[in-house]
C-alpha positions as CSV (number, residue, x, y, z in Angstrom):
1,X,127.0,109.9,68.4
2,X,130.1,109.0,67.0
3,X,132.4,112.3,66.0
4,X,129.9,114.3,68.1
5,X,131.5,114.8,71.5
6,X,130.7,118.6,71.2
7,X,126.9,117.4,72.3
8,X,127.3,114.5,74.8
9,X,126.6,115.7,78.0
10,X,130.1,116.1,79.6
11,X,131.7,117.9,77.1
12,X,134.1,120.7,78.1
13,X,135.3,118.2,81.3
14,X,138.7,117.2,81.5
15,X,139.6,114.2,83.3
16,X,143.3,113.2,84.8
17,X,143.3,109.7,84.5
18,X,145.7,108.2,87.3
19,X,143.7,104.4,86.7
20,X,144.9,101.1,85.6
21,X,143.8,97.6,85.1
22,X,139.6,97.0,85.0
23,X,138.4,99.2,87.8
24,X,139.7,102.3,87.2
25,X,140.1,102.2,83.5
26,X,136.0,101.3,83.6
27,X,134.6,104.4,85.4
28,X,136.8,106.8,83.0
29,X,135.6,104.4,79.5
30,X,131.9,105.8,80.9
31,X,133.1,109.2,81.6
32,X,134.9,109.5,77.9
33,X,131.5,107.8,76.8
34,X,129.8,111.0,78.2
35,X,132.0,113.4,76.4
36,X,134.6,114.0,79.0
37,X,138.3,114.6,77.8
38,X,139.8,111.7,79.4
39,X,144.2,112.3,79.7
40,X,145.1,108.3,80.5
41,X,148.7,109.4,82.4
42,X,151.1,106.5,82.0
43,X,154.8,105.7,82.4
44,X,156.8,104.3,79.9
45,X,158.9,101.6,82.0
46,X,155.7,101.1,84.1
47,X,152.3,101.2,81.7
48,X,149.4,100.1,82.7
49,X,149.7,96.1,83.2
50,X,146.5,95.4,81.2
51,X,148.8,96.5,77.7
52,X,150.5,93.3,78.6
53,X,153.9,93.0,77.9
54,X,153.7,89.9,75.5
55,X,153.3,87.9,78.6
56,X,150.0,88.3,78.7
57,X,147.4,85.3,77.8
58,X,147.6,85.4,73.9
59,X,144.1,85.2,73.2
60,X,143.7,89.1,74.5
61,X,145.8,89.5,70.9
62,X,144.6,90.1,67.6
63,X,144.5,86.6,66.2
64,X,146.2,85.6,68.9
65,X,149.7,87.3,68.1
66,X,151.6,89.5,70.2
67,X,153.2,91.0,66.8
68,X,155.9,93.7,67.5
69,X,154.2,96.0,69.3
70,X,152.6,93.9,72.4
71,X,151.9,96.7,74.3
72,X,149.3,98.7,72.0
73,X,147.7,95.4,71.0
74,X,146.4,94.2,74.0
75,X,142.2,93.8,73.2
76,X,141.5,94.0,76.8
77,X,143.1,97.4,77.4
78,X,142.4,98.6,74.2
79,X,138.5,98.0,75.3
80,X,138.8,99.4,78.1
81,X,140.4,102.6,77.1
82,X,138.6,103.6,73.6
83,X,137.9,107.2,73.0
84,X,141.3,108.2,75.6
85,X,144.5,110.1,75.2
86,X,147.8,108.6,76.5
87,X,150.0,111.2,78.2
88,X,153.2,110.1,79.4
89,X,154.5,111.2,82.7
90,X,157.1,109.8,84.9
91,X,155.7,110.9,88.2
92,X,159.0,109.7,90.1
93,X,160.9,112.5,88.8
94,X,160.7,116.2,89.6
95,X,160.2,117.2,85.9
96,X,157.2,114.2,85.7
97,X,155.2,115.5,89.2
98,X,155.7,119.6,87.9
99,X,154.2,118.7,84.5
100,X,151.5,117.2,86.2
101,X,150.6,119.6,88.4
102,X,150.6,121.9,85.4
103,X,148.1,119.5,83.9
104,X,146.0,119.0,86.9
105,X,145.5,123.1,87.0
106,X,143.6,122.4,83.6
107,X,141.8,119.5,84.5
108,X,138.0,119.4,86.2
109,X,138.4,115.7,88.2
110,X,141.5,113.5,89.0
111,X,140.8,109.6,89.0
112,X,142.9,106.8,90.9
113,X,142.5,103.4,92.2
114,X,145.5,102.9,93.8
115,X,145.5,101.8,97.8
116,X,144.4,104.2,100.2
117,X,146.9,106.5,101.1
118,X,148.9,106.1,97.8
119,X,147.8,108.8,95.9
120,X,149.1,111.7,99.0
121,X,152.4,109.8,99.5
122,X,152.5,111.0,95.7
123,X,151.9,114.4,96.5
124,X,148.7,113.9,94.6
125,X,146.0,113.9,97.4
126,X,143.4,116.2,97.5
127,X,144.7,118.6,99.8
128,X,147.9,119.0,97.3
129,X,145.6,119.2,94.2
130,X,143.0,121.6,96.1
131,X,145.9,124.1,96.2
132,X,146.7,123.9,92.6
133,X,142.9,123.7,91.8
134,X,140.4,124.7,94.2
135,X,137.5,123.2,92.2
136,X,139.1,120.0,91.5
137,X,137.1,116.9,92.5
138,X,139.1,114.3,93.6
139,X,138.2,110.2,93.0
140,X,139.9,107.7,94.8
141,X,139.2,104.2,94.2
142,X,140.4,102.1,97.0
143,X,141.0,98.6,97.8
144,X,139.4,99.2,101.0
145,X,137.8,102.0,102.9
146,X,141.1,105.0,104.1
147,X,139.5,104.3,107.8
148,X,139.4,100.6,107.2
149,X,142.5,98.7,109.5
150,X,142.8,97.3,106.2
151,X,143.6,100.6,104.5
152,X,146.7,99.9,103.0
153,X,146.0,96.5,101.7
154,X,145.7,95.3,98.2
155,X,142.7,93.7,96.5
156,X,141.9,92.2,93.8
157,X,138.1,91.1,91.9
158,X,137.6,87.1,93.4
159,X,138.4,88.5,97.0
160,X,136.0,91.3,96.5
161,X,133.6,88.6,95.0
162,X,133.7,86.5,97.9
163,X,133.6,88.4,100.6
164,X,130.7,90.9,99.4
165,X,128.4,88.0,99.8
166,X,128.0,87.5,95.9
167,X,129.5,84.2,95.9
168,X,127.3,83.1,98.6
169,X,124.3,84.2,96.5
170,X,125.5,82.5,93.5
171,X,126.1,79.1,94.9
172,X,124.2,76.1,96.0
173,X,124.1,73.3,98.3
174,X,127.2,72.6,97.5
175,X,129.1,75.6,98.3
176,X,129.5,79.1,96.7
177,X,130.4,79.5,93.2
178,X,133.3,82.7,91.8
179,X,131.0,84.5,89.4
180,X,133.9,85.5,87.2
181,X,137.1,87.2,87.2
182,X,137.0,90.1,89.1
183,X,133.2,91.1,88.7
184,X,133.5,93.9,91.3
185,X,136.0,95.6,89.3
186,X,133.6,97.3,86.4
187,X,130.6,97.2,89.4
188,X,133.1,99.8,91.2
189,X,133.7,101.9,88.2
190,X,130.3,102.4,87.7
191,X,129.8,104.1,90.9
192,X,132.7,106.1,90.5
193,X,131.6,107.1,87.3
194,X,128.5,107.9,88.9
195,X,129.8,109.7,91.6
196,X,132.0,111.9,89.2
197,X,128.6,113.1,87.4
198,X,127.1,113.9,90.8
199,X,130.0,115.7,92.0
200,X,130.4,117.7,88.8
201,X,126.7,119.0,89.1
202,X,127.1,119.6,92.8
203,X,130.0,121.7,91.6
204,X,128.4,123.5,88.7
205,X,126.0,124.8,91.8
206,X,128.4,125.8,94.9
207,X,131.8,126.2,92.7
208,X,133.4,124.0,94.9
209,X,135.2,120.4,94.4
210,X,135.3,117.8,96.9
211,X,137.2,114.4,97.6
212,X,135.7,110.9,96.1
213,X,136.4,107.4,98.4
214,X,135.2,104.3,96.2
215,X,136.3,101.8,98.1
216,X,136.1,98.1,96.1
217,X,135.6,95.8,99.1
218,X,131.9,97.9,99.2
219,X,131.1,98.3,95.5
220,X,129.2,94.6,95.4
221,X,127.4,95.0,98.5
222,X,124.6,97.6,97.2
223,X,123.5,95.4,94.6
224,X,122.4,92.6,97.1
225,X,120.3,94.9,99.9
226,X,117.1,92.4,100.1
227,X,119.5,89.3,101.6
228,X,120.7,91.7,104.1
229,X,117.3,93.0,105.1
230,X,116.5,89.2,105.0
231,X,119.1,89.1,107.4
232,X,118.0,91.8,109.7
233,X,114.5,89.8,110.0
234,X,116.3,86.8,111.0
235,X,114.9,85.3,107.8
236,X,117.0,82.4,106.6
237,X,117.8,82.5,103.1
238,X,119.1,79.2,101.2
239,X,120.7,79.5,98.4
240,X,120.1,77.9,94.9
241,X,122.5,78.0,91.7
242,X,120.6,78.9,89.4
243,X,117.1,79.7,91.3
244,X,115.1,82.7,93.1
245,X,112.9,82.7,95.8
246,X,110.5,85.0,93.4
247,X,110.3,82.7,90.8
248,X,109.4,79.0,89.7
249,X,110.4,77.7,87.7
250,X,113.8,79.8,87.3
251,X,117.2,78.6,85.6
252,X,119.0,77.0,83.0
253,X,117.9,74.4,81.1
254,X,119.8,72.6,77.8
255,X,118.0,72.5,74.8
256,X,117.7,69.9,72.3
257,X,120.3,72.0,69.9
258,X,122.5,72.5,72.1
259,X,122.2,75.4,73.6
260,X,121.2,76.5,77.4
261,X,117.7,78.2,77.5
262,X,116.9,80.8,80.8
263,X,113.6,81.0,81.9
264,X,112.5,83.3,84.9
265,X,108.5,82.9,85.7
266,X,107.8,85.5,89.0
267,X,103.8,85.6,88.4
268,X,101.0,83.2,87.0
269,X,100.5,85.5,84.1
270,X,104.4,84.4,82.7
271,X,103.4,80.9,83.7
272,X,100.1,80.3,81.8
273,X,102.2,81.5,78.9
274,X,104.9,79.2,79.0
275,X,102.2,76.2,80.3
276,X,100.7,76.8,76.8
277,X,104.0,76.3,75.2
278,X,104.8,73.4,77.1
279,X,101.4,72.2,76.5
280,X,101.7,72.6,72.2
281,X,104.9,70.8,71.9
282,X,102.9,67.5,73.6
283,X,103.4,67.7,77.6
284,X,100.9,67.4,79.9
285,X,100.7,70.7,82.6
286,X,99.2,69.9,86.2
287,X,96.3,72.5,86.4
288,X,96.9,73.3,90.1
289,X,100.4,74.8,89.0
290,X,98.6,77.7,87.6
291,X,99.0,79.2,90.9
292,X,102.6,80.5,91.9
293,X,102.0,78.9,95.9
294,X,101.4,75.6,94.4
295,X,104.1,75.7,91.6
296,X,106.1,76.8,94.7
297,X,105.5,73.5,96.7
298,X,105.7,71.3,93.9
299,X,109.1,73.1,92.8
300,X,110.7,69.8,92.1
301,X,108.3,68.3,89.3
302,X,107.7,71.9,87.8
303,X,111.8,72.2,87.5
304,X,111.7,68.4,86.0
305,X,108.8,69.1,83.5
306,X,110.5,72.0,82.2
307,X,114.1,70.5,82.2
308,X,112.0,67.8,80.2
309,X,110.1,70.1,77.8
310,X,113.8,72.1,76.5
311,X,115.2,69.2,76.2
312,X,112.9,68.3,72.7
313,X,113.3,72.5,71.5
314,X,115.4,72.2,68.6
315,X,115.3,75.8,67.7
316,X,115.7,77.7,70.7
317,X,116.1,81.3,68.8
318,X,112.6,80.9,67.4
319,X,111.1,79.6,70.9
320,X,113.0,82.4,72.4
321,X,111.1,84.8,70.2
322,X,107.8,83.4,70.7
323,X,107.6,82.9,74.4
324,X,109.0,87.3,75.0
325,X,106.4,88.2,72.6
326,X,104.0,86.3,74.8
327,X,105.6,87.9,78.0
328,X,107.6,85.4,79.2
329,X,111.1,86.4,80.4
330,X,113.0,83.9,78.6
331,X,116.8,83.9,76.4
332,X,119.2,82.1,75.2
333,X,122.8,82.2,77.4
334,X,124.6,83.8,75.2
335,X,128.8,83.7,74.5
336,X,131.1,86.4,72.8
337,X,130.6,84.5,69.3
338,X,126.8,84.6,69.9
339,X,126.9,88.1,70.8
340,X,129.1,89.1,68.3
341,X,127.0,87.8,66.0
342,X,123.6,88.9,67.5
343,X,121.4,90.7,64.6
344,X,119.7,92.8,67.8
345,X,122.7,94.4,68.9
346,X,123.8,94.7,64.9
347,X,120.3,96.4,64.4
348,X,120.7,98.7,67.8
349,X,124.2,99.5,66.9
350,X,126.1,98.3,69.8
351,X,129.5,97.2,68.4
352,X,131.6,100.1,66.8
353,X,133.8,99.3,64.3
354,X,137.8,100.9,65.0
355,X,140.6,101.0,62.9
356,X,143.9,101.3,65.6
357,X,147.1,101.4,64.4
358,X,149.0,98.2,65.7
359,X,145.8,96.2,66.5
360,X,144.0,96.5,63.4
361,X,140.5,97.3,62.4
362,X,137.9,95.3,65.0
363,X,134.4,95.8,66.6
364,X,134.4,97.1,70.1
365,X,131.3,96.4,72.4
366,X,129.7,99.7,73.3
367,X,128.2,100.8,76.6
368,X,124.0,100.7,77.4
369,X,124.3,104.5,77.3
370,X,121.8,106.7,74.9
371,X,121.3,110.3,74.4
372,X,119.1,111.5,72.2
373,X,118.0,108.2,70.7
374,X,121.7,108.0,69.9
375,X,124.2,105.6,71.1
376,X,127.6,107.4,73.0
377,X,129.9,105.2,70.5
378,X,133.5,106.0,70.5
379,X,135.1,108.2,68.3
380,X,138.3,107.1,68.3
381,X,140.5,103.8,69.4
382,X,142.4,103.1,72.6
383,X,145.3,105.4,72.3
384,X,149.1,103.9,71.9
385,X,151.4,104.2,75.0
386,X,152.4,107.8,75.0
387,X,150.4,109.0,72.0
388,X,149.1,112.3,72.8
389,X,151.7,113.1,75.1
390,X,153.1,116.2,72.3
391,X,150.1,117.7,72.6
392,X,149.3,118.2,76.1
393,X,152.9,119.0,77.6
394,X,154.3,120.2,74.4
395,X,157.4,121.5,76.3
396,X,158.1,119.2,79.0
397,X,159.5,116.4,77.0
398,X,162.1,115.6,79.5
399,X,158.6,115.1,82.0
400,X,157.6,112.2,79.8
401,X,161.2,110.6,80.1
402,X,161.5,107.2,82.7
């Protein structure tokens, strides 16, 4: 759908983008992907931190070079932010906050995810912006809940991590593992971006706006409600790197080529399948295992057998292939140069190809959204610092000024 904002389903929305860094900068990527008009407000002294300042790792660089503009090059940001206009504002000054309000009486929703409290010290809560715009719908992405005693803290992804309970889950014996860097960030912009959509219909039906709390501490938590009704049964639940309760065998295992091979059986079905793999390529299969309670109790040599068994695969694309097309969840774990490279998401169209100014012409991952049969690819790159600021406050130049 590239070019074709006219007929993605928010089209006509405006969005005042107060985000920065992953969070934030996520929920509005999803909104622009939907067709929304998406005004990314920044300050020259102080831009968004993810444009890097040249101090950023260098590998976020194309070809790993800052060049001479480091603050439009940044591949993270400019990810993040395809398909978004860059409107300058200094909202410290009294020109900056009266251009904004200007703005915000054209826009539909107002996004933040600074700490609670932040945004009406700004004279940019709800309250304020409801006077300018009645039908404004307000989204603030907190660190933590406004009625939280930890309101006015900061946060950042690893805590948000650990203490949602995902590390716990994701660990072993041994202790829990960090899943990544800052996992709840894009987790929370997907609710937001949710809860913009829902908003905006509830609008379209009463005419009136309402105020958004996305708080990050919570985002994580939905995603793991069986270990807390576990919980509630007094059921204790261990926890296993790479396994599941549902499903043995389930994990990792290295291939003979290299690579890392992720099998998930959860019924006999998916078993017999991958038994008769097992069984062509010269390994014997206990017959009692053909039942999941069995398989269950003997976890230990089922996990060895097939630990044994990928071991000898010396093409694992081609036994990837055979065993889903004979209904067994199964894939290869997969990097950004296998991805990039994957003739699946070439054939689906996944990656879009952009041509940005300082950064150069590069493929950008898309988002699993389709409408129509079509993907919502982006129709132009991450805008530079201050861009499109002309156009939208075309006589408040001094507004734009730090």
């Amino acid at each position: 759908m590239t070019g074709d904002t006219a007929a993605r389903p928010l089209a006509g929305v405006r969005i005042f983008d107060l985000t920065h860094v992953w969070s934030g900068p996520m929920s509005t990527r999803v909104l622009a992907a939907l067709g929304a008009e998406v005004l990314k407000i920044e300050n020259f002294t102080r831009p968004d931190i993810l444009r890097g300042t040249g101090a950023d790792l260098r590998l976020r660089y194309p070809d790993a070079d800052y060049g001479t503009d480091p603050l439009n090059r940044n591949a993270w940001f400019n990810t993040q932010n395809v398909g978004k206009h860059s409107v300058a504002l200094d909202l410290k000054s009294d020109e900056g906050r009266a251009a904004a309000r200007e703005l915000v009486a054209t826009c539909d929703v107002v996004v933040s995810n600074y700490r609670a409290g932040v945004l009406s010290r700004m004279g940019f809560g709800y309250r304020e912006l409801a006077d300018i715009n009645p039908a404004v719908i307000v989204v603030e992405m907190t660190a933590f809940p406004s009625t939280s005693p930890q309101a006015s803290a900061a946060g950042f992804g690893a805590q948000f991590d650990a203490a949602s309970g995902n590390t716990w889950l994701s660990g072993d014996e041994h202790g829990p593992v960090l899943t990544g860097f800052a996992i709840g960030d894009p987790v929370g912009g997907l609710f937001a971006a949710s809860a913009v959509v829902t908003a905006l219909v509830r609008r379209r039906e009463t005419g009136r706006g309402c105020h958004i709390e996305i708080p990050q501490s919570e985002a994580m938590m939905p995603l793991f409600g069986e270990a807390f009704v576990a919980e509630s049964r007094g059921t204790a639940q261990t926890s296993r790197l790479n396994g599941d309760p549902t499903g043995v065998p389930h994990g990792l295992y290295r291939t003979g080529d290299g690579q890392r091979l992720a099998v998930g059986i959860h019924d006999d079905d998916q078993w017999s399948a991958l038994a008769q793999r097992i069984r062509l390529d010269g390994f014997e299969v206990t017959a009692d295992w053909a039942v999941k309670a069995r398989r269950r109790t003997d976890i230990e040599q089922v996990e060895a057998l097939v630990t044994e068994w990928a071991a000898t695969v010396t093409d694992s694309g081609a036994v990837v292939d055979a065993l889903q097309c004979a209904g067994v969840p199964a894939g290869i774990s997969a990097g950004p140069a296998e991805l990039s490279n994957d003739p699946q998401l070439a054939a689906t169209g996944f990656f879009t190809t952009l041509d940005h100014p300082s950064a150069g012409r590069h493929p950008y991952p898309g988002l699993p959204l389709r409408i129509d049969g079509r993907h919502t690819r982006p129709d132009r790159p991450a805008p530079l610092l201050g861009e499109h600021t002309a156009h939208y406050l075309p006589v408040t130049s001094e507004a734009a000024t730090a």
